[in-house]
N, C-alpha and C positions, 0 to 999 in steps of 0.2 A: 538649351538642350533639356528634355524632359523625357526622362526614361522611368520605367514601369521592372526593368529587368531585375534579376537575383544580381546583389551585390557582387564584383569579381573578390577573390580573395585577398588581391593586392592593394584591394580600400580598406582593411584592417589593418590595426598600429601596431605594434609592440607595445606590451603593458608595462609601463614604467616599472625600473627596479630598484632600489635603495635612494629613500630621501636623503637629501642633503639639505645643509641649511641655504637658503636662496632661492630651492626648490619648491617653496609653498607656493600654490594658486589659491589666489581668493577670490570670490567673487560675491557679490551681497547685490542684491535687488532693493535698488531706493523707491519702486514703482515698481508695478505689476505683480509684484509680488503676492497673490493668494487672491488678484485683484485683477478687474479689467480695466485699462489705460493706464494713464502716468509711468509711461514705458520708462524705466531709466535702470542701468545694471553698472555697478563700479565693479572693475577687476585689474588685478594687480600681481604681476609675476613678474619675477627677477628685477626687483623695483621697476620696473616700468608700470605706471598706469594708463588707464584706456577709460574714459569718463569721467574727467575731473571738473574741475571750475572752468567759469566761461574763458578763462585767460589762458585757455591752452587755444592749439588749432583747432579747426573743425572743417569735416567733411561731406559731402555731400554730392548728391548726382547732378546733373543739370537740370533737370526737372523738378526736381525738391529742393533747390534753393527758389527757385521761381513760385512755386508753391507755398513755400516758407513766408515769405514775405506779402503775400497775399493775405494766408490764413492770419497770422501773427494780426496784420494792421488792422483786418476787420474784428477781432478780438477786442482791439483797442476801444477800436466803435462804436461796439455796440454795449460792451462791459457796460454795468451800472453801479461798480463799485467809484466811490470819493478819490480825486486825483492821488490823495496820501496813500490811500488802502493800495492803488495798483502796482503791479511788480514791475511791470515796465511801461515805457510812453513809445508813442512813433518814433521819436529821437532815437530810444533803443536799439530798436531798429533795425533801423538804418546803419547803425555803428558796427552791429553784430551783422551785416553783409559784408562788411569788407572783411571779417576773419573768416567768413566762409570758402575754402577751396571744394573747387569741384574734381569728381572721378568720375572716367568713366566704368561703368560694367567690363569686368576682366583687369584692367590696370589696376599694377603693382605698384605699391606707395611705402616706401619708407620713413617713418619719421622717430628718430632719438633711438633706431633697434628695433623696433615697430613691425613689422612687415606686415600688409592689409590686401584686399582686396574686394571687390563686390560680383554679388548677383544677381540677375533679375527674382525679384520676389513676387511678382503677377498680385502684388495688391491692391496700390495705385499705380496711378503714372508715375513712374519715379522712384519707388519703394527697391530695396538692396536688403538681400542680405552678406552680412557682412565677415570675411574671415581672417582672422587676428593671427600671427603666426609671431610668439614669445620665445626666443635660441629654441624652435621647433616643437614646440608647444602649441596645437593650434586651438583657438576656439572661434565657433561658425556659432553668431547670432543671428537666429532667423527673422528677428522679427515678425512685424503681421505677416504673411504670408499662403500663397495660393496656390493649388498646384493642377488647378483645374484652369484653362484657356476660356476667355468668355469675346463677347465680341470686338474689343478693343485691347487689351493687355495678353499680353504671353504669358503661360502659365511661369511658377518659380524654375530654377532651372536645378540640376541636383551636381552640386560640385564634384571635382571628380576624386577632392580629398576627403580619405575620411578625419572626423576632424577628432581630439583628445576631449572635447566638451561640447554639448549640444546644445545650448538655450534654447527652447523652441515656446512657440505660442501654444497655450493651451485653452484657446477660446471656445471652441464646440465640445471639450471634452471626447465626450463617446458618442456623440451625439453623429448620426448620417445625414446629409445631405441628399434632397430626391435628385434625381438625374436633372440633366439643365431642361431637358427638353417640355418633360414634364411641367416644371416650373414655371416655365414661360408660356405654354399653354395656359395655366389656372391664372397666372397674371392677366393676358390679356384677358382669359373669357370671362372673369370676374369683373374688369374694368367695361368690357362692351357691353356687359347684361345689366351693369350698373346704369351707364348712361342711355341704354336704350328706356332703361323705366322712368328716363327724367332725375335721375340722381347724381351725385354729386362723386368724385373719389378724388380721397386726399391722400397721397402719398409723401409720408414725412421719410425725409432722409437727409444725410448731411450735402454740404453743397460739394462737394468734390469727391469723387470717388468711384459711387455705385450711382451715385444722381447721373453720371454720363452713360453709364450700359443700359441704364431704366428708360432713358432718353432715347437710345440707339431704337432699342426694341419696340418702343412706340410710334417712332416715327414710321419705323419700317412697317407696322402693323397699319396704323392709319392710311398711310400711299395704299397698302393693300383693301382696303376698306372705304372704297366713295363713299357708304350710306356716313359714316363717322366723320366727314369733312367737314360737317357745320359744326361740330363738338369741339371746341377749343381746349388745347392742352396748351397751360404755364407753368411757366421754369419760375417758382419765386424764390430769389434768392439775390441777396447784395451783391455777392461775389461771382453770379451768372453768367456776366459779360467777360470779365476778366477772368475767368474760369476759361473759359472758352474758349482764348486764346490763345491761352498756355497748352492747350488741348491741340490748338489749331496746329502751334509752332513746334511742338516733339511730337508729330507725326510716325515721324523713322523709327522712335521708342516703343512703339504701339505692335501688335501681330503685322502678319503677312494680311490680314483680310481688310484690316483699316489700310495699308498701306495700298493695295489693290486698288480699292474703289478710291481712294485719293489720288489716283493716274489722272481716273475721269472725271471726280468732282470730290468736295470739301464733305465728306460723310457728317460733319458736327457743323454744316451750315444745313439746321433742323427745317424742314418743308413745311410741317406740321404743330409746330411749335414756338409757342413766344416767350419774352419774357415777362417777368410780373415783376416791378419794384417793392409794390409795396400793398397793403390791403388798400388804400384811398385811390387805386390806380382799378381797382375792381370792380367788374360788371358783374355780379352776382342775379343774372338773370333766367338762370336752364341748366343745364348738364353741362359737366364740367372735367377736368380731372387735371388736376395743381398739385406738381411736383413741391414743395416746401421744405427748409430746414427751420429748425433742427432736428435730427430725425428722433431725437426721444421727446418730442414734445412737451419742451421744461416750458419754451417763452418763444416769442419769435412768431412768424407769418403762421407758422405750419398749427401751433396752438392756437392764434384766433381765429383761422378757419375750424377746428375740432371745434372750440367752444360756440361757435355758428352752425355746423353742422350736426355734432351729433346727437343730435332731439329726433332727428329727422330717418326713417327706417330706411328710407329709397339710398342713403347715402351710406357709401363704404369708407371706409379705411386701411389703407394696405400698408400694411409695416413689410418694409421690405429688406432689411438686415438683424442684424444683432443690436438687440437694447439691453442697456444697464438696467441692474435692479434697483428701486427708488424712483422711477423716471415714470409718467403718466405712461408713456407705449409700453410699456413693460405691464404695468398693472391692466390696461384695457385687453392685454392677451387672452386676461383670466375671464374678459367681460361680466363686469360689475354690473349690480343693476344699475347703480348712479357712480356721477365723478364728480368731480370739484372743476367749477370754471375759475379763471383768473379772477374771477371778481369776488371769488369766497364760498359762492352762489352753490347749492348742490343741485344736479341735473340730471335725469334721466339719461343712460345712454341706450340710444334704441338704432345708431346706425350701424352696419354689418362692421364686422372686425376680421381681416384675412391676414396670417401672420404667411410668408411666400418670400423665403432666406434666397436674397442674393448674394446675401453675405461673402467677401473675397478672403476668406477664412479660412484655412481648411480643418476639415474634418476630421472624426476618429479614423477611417480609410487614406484620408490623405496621409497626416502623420504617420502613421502606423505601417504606410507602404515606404517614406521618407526616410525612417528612422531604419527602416530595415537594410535598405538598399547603400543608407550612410554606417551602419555599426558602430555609433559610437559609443566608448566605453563607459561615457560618463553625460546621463541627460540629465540637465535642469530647466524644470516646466516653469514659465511665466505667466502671465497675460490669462488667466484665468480665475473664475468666481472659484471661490473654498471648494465647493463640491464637484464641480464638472472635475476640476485641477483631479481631486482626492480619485473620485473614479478614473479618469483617464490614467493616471499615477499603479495603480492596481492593475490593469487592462497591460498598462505596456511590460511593466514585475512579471504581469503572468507569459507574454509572448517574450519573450528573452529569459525564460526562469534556467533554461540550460544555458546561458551565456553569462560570462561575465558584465554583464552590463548595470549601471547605477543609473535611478532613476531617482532623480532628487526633487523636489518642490520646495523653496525656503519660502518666510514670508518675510516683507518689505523689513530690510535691514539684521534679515538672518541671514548669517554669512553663513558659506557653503568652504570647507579648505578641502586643498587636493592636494599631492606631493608627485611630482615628476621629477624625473632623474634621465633629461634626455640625452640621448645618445649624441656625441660631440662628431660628426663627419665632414668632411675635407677632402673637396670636390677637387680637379684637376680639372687646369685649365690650361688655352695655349699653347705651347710646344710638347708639353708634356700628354695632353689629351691627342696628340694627331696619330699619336700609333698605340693599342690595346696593350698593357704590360701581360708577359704571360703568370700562369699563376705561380704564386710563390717568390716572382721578382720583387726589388726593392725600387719604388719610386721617389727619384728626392729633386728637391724643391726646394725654395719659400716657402712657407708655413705664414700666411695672411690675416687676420683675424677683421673681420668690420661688422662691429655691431655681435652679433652671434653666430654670425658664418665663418667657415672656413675655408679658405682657396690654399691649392700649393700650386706654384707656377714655378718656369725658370725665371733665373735672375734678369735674365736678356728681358724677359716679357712684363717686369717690376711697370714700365714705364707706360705700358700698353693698357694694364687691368687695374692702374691704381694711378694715387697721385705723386706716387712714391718715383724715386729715380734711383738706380746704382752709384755705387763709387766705387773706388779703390785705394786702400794705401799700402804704400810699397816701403818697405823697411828696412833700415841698411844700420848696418851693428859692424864697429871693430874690435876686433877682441887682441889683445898682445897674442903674442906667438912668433917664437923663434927657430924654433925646429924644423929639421926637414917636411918640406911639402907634403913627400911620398910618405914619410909616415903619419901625416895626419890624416891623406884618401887612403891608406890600409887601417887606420882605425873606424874610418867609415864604411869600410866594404864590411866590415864583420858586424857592423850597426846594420844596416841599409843593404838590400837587394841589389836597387836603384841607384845606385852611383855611377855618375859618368864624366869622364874626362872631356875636358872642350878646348877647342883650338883656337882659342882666343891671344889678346898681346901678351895677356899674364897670366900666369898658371890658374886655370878654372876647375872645379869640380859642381856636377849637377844633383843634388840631391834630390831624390823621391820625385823628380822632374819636376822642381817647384822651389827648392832653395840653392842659390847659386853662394858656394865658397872659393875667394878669390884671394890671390894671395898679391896682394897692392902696393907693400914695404915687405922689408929684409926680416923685421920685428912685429909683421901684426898681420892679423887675414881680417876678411871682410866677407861678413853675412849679408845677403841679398835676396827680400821676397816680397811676393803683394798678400798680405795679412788674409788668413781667414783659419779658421779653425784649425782642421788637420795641419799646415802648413804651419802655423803658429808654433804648435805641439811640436813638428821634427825639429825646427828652428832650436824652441828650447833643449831638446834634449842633445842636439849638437854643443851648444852649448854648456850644456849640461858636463857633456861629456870632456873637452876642451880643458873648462875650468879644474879638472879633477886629475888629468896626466900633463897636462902643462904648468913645469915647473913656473914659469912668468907669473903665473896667475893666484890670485887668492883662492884659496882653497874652500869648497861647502860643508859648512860644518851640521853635522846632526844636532840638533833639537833634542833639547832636553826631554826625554822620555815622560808621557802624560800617567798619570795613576790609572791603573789597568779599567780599576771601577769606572772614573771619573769617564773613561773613554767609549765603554762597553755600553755607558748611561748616554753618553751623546750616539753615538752608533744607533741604537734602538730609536732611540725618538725619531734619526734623521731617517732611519727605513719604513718606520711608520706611518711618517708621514707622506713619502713617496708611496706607498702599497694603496693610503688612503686617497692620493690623487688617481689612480690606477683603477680602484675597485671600488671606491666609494666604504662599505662599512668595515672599517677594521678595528680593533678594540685588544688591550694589552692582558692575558692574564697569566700568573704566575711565570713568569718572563717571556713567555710563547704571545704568538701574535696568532688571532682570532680573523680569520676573512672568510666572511659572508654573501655570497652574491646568488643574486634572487633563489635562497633559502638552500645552497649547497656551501656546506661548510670547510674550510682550511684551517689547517693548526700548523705554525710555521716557526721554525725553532731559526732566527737568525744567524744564531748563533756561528752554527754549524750548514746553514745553508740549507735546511732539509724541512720535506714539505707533507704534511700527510694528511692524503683528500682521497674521496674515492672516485670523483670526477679525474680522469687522466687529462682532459682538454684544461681543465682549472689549475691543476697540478704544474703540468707544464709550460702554462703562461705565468703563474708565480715564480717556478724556477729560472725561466728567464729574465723575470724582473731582478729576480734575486743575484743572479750573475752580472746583469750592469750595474745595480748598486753597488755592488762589491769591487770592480774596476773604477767608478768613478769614486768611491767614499775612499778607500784604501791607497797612498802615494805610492805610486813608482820605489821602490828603492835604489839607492844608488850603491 
């Protein structure tokens, strides 16, 4: 799903309100940071981490572990670093495939509290972005990402949460992208006027990615073009064949248009197109055009073609993505007079230079439509050089300068904190969810907790939505007692609404419909019930009551009176501390209790129970707090 529309209002979060300790998000950029590649972001909220050492899990789509293990082993292969120097071997590997779990696009993943899921992110086969959801704290890392449709990948897709943190790539900066169409026109008509003159074109690019849309669009141009038939275009590249594959086999990952013409034939079984292993496999006899990696032209097929070719004017070179700065395609953009071949050698460069961005990037339009349509509170830019980052950075300040929105850029190992104070809700479920309460009713439950969720269910339903099972225990008490029956149910009628006589073998009474008083011997009654809270409660205060007019019985003695201070001094702490489960900032001064919520203030004298705010909604959510405090902290008198 790719939409263009104005955000609805209901993609907007609530802005967090009073930190807490726990409540810190951090997040630090070990890669990308201020910097293009070496993607890597570690973040950490409610101790849970996301990015850690390899000895956690790891996830991935189906297409990018396959990819994975590809890229990885030809790395190994070609490295010219000493067996000591390298970070890992083939062995490696192979070890780290079996920690790899895959997801698919939309599946929810829980892991240790975790909540995840993916997107399509239209930049390769396989690319996700990703969103992290911390006790409802979310953060969506874009990664690379596209949001423009080309002829094999769906564009990214726009989640429909907005999320609390944005990572987003910031590769093109502010930079625009020409329309596709445009693009593809100066591609081919560059390439056919190339080899119509007897010239050569070298298109460096990486072996996976944008080397298959470059590929798509040639072939289909050549089938268009008999005179171009004798013009041989290669694919040079180790991983060509096995690339291809993996292309072949996630078909169904790919748009509606690859999947189309795959009804009636294999679109990446190329008409017009071979492969090239290696330069010693090379007929360098006429016009040409060899796709090659690596696409910044450091070493590799696509360099000793450049250093063969470009003396020569009739030949072009199309850079056809984003290069890094320091890298030969980067510096021949500026077209120098001379360059440096591998051999040290300095050389004239006299063949054409066409910079023609297929780049699956997107742009200052992309982002800026993205970012609008997500509102998120809080962006931090990635995956960008110092400058594009710094403008981009500026551009998006000035388009959200009436919103509260943070736009952050760190560099590699500047940590970024945030403080959320998310709201704690407790969904209904099963019995409870099949009829709407009206408003102002009381809903009760189990109270569930897993992870950072909350469920309340019925008891019945314990066994249905959890691993949990019910029980029960049933409690039976004899208390002495010799007195008339009848005046111990007339001391319960004045206790109890709810007393009922029952016509059982021995004199019964039903209390609050839930504790049965039975009178079993001449000298003793018998309490009867299945334990839970309330129940508990009438139990004891029958009891209560019993031991106190029945002469049999030991009498309850009052407790030594506490020092008024010492009590007043436990009192305070115990309401404070409940206010501060409740509202999060509270704070003690001059014996008044301070409560703060998102910047409207209470002044609460416990003492006396009285509350003085100018919010009436604040006012009297404290004052009701303040009255269960005071029933549960305060005993019953007898």
């Amino acid at each position: 799903m790719s939409s263009t529309a104005a955000s609805a209002p209901s993609l907007k979060r609530k802005e967090s309100m009073v930190a807490r300790e726990g409540d810190q998000l951090i997040i630090t950029p070990l890669g990308a940071g201020n910097e293009v590649g070496r993607s890597c972001v570690y973040m950490t909220y409610k101790n849970k981490i996301v990015m850690t050492t390899f000895k956690g899990r790891v996830f991935m789509t189906h297409a990018t572990k396959a990819i994975y293990k590809l890229l990885l082993s030809d790395y190994v292969k070609v490295s010219k670093v000493s067996v000591e120097d390298m970070l890992f071997d083939e062995q490696d590997i192979l070890r780290t495939m079996d920690k790899i779990e895959v997801i698919d696009f939309h599946q929810t993943m829980e892991v240790n509290g975790i909540r995840f899921w993916c997107y399509t992110a239209g930049h390769v086969l396989g690319a996700a972005m990703f969103m992290v959801d911390i006790a409802g704290v979310r953060v969506l890392y874009t990664g690379d990402y596209s949001r423009e449709e080309d002829r094999h990948l769906r564009a990214a897709e726009t989640p429909q949460f907005s999320p609390d943190v944005c990572i987003i790539e910031s590769t093109y900066g502010v930079q625009l992208h020409q329309p596709r169409a445009i693009r593809e026109k100066r591609f081919t008509d560059v390439i056919h006027n190339v080899v119509s003159q007897g010239g050569r074109v070298l298109i460096p690019a990486f072996a996976l990615g944008r080397a298959q849309e470059l590929l798509l669009i040639l072939d289909e141009y050549w089938a268009g073009h008999p005179e171009l038939h004798n013009v041989p275009i290669y694919y040079a590249s180790p991983l060509a064949k096995r690339c291809m594959a993996v292309y072949q086999t996630y078909i169904n990952a790919m748009n509606d248009r690859i999947r189309t013409q795959f009804e009636g034939s294999n679109p990446f079984d190329f008409k017009h197109i071979m492969p090239l292993k290696s330069i010693e496999n090379f007929e360098d006899d006429g016009p040409s055009v060899v796709m090659a990696s690596p696409g910044g032209l450091q070493s590799g097929l696509s360099r000793q073609l450049f250093d063969i070719w470009c003396q020569d004017k009739k030949n072009a070179c199309v850079i056809p993505g984003f290069v890094v700065e320091g890298t030969l395609a980067k510096t021949i953009m500026n077209e120098p007079k001379d360059v440096t071949l591998m051999s040290g050698l300095q050389a004239p460069l006299n063949m054409q230079v066409h910079y023609i961005s297929f780049s699956a990037h997107a742009d200052f339009s992309q982002t800026s439509a993205f970012l609008n349509e997500l509102q998120p509170p809080n962006i931090i830019l990635v995956h960008g050089e110092a400058n594009e980052m710094g403008r981009l950075k500026q551009k998006l300040m000035t388009q959200f300068a009436d919103q509260n929105i943070r736009v952050l850029s760190p560099k590699n190992c500047q940590t970024v904190e945030m403080h959320f104070n998310a709201e704690k809700t407790a969904k209904a479920i099963g019995r409870l969810a099949e009829k709407t309460p009206e408003v102002g009713s009381q809903v009760g439950g189990l109270l569930v907790r897993k992870g950072f969720t909350y469920q309340i269910m019925a008891p019945e339903d314990l066994h249905v939505f959890t691993q949990l099972s019910t029980g029960t225990v049933t409690q039976r008490l004899s208390i002495p007692y010799k007195g008339a029956f009848t005046v111990l149910r007339h001391r319960l009628q004045q206790l109890y609404e709810g007393v009922e006589t029952l016509n059982e073998e021995v004199p019964t009474l039903k209390v609050h419909g839930k504790v049965l008083v039975k009178q079993e011997g001449m000298d003793y009654v018998v309490l009867q019930w299945v334990s839970d809270p309330i129940t508990d409660m009438v139990s004891d205060s029958i009891i209560a009551m019993m031991m106190n007019f029945n002469p049999e019985s030991p009498k309850m003695k009052t407790s030594d009176v506490e020092s008024t201070e010492g009590k007043a001094v436990d009192t305070s702490k115990i309401v404070q501390s409940l206010l501060v489960s409740l509202f999060g900032d509270v704070k003690e001064l001059d014996g008044k209790l301070i409560v703060s919520v998102d910047g409207v203030v209470a002044n609460v004298d416990h003492t006396s129970n009285t509350v003085d705010c100018e919010n009436e909604n604040l006012r009297e959510r404290i004052k009701v707090a303040l009255r269960r405090m005071e029933i549960a902290i305060k005993p019953v008198r007898m």
